[in-house]
C-alpha positions in Angstrom: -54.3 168.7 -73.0 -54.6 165.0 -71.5 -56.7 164.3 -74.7 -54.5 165.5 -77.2 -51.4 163.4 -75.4 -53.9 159.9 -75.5 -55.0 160.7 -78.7 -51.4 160.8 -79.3 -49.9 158.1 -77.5 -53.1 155.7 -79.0 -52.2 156.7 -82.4 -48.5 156.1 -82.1 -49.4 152.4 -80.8 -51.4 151.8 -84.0 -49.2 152.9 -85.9 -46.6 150.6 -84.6 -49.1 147.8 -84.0 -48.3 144.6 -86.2 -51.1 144.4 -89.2 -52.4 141.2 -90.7 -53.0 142.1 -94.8 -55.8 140.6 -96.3 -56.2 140.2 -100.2 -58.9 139.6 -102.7 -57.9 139.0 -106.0 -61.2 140.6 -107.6 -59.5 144.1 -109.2 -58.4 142.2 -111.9 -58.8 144.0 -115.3 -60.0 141.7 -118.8 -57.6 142.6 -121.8 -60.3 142.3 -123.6 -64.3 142.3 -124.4 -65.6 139.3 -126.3 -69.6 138.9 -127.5 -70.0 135.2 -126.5 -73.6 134.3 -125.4 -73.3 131.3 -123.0 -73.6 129.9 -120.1 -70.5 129.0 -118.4 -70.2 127.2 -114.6 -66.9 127.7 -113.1 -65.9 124.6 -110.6 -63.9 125.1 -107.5 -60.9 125.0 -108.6 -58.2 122.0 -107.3 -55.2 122.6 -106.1 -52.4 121.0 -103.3 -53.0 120.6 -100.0 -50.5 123.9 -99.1 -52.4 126.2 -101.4 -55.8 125.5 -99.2 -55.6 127.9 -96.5 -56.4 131.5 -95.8 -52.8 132.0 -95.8 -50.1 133.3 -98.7 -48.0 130.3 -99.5 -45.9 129.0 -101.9 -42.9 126.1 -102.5 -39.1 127.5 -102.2 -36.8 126.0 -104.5 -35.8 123.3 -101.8 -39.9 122.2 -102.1 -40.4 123.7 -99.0 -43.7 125.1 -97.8 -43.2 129.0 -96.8 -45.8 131.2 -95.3 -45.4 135.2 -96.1 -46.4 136.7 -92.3 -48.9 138.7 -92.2 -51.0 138.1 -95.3 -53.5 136.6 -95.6 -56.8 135.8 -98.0 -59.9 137.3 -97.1 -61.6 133.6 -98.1 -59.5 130.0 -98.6 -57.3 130.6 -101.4 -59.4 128.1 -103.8 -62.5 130.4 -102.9 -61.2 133.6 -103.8 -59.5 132.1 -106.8 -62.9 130.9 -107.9 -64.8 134.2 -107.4 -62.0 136.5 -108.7 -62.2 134.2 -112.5 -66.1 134.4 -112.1 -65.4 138.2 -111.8 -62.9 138.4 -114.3 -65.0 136.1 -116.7 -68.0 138.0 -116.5 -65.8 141.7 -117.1 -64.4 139.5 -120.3 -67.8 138.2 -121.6 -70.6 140.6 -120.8 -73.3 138.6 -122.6 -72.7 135.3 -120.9 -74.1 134.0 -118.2 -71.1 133.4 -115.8 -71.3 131.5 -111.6 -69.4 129.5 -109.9 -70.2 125.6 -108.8 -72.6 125.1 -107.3 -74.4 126.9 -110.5 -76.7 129.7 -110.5 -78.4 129.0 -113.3 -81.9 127.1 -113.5 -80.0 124.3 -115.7 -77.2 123.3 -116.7 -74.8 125.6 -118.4 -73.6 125.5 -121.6 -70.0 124.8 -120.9 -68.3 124.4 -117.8 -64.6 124.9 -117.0 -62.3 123.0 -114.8 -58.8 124.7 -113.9 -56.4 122.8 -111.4 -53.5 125.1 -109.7 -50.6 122.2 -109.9 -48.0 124.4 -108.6 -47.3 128.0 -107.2 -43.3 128.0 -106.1 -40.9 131.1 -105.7 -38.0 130.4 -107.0 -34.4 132.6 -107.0 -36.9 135.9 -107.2 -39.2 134.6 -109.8 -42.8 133.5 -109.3 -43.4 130.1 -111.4 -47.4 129.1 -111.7 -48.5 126.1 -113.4 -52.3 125.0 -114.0 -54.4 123.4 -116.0 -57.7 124.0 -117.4 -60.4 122.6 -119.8 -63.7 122.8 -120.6 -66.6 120.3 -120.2 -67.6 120.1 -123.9 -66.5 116.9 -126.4 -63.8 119.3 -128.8 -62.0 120.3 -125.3 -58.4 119.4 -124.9 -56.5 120.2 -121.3 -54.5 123.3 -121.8 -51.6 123.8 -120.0 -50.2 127.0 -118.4 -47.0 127.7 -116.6 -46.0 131.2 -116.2 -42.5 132.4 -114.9 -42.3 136.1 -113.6 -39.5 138.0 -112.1 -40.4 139.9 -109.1 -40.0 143.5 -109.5 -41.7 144.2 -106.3 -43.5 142.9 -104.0 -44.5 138.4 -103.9 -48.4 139.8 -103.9 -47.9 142.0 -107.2 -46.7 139.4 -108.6 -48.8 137.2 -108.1 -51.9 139.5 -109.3 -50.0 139.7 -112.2 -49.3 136.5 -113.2 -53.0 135.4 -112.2 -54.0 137.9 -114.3 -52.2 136.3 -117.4 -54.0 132.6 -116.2 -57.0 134.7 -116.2 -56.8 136.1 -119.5 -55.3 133.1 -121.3 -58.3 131.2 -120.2 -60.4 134.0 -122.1 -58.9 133.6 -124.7 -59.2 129.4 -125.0 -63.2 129.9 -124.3 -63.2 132.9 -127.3 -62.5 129.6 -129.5 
């Protein structure tokens, strides 16, 4: 009987115990398959100082810096964003040889892309992300990508989501 009333009372504390959330962005799905044979490097990507940290942040419409409690990335932000368009790269181009900087590949790849997270601000209930990419070859222009997404649930779904639309524009620019 003592058991069942500690096994109790210990679950009830977990329960009500406060949890720290931590998020990879690697389930991302490809909207599409492409046959490209190359070899791509993926830099670190840049991005401001606030973005940096383990922590979920972003810039309120004041320009303030806000934390979300509780949530946090698994890696530094910049990390995870790095391994999660490696892994969302390599879904999209099955041929190519995709890695991140520094790169895996016995020389230098074929192309390598740059992408630069200039902003990531909630705003009135809408997630705003702009970036900029390009690749390392002499045709490349710097594409630029701002994104504005109502949030119909919750700031980390949204944020998936509107990664996942950097994620497949940038697919679409290398499919060029």
């Amino acid at each position: 009987m003592r058991f069942v009333i500690l096994v109790t009372v210990s679950l009830f504390f977990l329960g009500c115990a406060e949890r720290n959330l931590e998020y990879k962005v690697l389930d991302l799905e490809p909207q599409h398959k492409l046959n490209a044979k190359m070899s791509l490097g993926i830099e670190k990507p840049t991005m401001p100082a606030y973005l940096m940290s383990k922590k979920f942040t972003y810039v309120d419409k004041d320009g303030d810096v806000k934390n979300i409690a509780n949530k946090r990335w698994v890696e530094p932000f910049d990390e995870t964003l790095q391994a999660s368009l490696v892994a969302y790269l390599s879904e999209s181009y099955p041929q190519a040889k995709i890695a991140s900087y520094p790169w895996g590949f016995y020389k230098e790849p074929t192309k390598r892309l740059t992408l630069s997270i200039e902003s990531l601000s909630l705003v009135d209930e809408e997630i705003i992300l702009k970036a900029r990419y390009y690749t390392s070859n002499k045709k490349s222009k710097i594409i630029y990508f701002e994104k504005h997404l109502v949030l119909t649930s919750s700031y980390e779904e949204a944020l998936f989501a509107v990664l996942n639309m950097l994620y497949s524009d940038i697919a679409k620019y290398l499919d060029r």
